[in-house]
C-alpha positions in Angstrom: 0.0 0.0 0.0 1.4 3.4 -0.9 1.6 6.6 1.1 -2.6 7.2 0.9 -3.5 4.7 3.4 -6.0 2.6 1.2 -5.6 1.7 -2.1 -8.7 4.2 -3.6 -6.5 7.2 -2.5 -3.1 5.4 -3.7 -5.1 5.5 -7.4 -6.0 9.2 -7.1 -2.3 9.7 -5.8 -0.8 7.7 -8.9 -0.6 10.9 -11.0 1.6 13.2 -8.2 3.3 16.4 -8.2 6.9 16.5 -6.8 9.3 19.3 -7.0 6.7 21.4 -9.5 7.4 18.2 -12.0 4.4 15.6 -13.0 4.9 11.8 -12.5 2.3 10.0 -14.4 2.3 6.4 -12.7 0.0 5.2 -15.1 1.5 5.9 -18.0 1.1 2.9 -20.3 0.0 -0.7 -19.8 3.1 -2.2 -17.9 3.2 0.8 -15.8 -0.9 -0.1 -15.0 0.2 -3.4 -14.4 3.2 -2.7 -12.4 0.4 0.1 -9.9 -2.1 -2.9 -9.8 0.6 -5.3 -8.4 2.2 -2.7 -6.6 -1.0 -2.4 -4.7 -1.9 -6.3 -4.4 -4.8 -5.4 -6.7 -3.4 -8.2 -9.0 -1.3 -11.1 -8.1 1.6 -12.9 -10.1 -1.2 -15.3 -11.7 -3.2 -13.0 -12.6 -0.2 -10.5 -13.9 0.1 -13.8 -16.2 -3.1 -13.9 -17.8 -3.6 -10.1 -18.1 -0.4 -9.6 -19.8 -1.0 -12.8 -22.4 -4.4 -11.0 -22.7 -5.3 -7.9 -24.9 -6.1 -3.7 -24.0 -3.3 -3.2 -21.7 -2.4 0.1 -22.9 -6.4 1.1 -23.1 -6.7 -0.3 -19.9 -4.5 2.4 -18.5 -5.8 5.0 -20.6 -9.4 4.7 -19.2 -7.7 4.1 -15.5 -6.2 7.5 -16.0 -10.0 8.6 -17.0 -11.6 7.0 -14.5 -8.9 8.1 -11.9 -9.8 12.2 -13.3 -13.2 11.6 -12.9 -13.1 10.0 -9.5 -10.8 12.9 -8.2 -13.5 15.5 -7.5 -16.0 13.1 -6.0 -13.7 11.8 -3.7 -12.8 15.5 -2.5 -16.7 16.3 -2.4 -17.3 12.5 -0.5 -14.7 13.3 2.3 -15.9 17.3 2.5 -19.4 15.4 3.1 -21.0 16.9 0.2 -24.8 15.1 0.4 -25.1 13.0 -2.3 -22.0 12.6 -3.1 -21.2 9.4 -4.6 -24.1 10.3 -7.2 -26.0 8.0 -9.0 -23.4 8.3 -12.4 -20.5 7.5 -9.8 -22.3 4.7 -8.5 -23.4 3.3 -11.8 -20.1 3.6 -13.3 -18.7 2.0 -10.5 -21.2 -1.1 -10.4 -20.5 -1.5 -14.1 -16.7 -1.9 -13.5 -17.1 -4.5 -10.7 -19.5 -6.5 -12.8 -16.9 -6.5 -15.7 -14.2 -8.3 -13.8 -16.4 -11.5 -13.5 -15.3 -12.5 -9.9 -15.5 -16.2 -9.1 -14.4 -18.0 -6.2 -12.3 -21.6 -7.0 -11.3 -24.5 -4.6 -7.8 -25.3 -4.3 -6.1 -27.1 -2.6 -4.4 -25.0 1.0 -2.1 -25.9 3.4 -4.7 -27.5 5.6 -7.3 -28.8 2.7 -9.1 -27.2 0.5 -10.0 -23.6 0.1 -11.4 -20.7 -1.6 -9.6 -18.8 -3.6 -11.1 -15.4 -5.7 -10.4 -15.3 -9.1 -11.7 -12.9 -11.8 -11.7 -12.9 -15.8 -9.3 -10.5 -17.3 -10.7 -10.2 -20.7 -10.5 -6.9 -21.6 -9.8 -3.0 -20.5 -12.5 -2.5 -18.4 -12.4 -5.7 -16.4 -8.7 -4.4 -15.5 -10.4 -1.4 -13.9 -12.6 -3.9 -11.7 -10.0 -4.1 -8.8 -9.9 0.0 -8.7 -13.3 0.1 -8.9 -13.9 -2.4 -6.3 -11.6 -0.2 -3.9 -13.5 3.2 -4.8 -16.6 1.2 -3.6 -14.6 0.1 -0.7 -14.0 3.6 0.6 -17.2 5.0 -0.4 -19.3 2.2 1.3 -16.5 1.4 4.5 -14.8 4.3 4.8 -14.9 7.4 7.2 -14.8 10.5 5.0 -13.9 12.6 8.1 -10.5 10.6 7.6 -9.6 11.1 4.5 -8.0 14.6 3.6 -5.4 15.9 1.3 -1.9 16.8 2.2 -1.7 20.1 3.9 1.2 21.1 1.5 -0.6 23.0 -1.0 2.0 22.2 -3.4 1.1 18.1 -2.9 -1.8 16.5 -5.0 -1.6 13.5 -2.5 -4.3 12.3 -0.6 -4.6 9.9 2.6 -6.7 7.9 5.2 -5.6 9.0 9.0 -5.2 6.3 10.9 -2.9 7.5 13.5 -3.8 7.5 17.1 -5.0 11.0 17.6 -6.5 11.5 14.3 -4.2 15.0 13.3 -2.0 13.8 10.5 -1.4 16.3 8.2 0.9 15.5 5.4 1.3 12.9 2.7 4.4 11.9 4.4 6.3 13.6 7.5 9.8 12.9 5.1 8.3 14.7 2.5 6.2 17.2 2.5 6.0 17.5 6.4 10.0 18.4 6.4 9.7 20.9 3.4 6.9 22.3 5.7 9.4 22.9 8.4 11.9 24.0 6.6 10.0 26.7 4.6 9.2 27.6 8.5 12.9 27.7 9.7 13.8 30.0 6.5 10.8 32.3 7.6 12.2 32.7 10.7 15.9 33.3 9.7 
């Protein structure tokens, strides 16, 4: 899991702005691939099949849509905007889950047998079901009054606080947090 805290905000933070210069995690197919791994969205066997399979490279394209669109209803969501998922969100979302076919399989586990989800990846927007399955997640699980974006008004980042007394305030204390306090030392120098 990256620096958002749950891996809905670690999609909206895959297009970032460091040091005034844009890093577009997204950029192509592999790079999709690579984020959807990254986040255990996707495991090796199912890195196997997507890759043999075909619309990487539109896969990403409409993740980088679907991440643009999602953007401002996540900001309304956690401001507690009423309404907010609206019914386009929600439909959009539903249609992306249904794509990826889910199934559960038995194998065989350690102690017997088990279940084991697996999902059809057979084409661009079944490779959006896993984001669109953790959009839902936040939306239907998550506490809005957690989720906020970095205080550094430089940062695009955004994150779920889950520290102890509820007052994080940056992406990352190494990062933004220590340019924050040393834009204050130069202030007071």
């Amino acid at each position: 899991m990256g620096l958002g805290g749950h891996p809905a905000l670690d999609f909206l933070n895959s297009r970032l702005v460091f040091h005034r210069e844009t890093i577009e995690l997204l950029g192509d197919g592999p790079a999709y691939l690579d984020w959807l791994e990254a986040e255990h969205l996707v495991d090796a066997d199912d890195r196997a099949a997507i890759e043999a399979g075909p619309g990487l490279d539109a896969a990403a394209r409409a993740a980088v849509e679907l991440r643009t669109s999602l953007r401002p209803v996540v900001a309304a969501w956690a401001a507690g905007a009423p309404g907010t998922p609206g019914d386009a969100t929600l439909a959009t979302l539903n249609g992306l889950v249904r794509a990826g076919r889910p199934w559960r399989e038995v194998v065989h586990a350690d102690d017997g047998l088990a279940f084991r989800s697996r999902r059809a990846w057979d084409g661009p927007e079944a490779l959006l079901a896993p984001v669109a399955e953790a959009v839902a997640d936040l939306f239907v699980h998550g506490d809005r009054a957690l989720v906020r974006p970095c205080d550094d008004t430089t940062c695009t980042l955004w994150f779920y606080d889950t520290t102890k007394s509820r007052r994080r305030r940056w992406c990352s204390m190494a990062i933004c947090g220590n340019r924050a306090k040393v834009r204050r030392h130069r202030m007071a120098t």
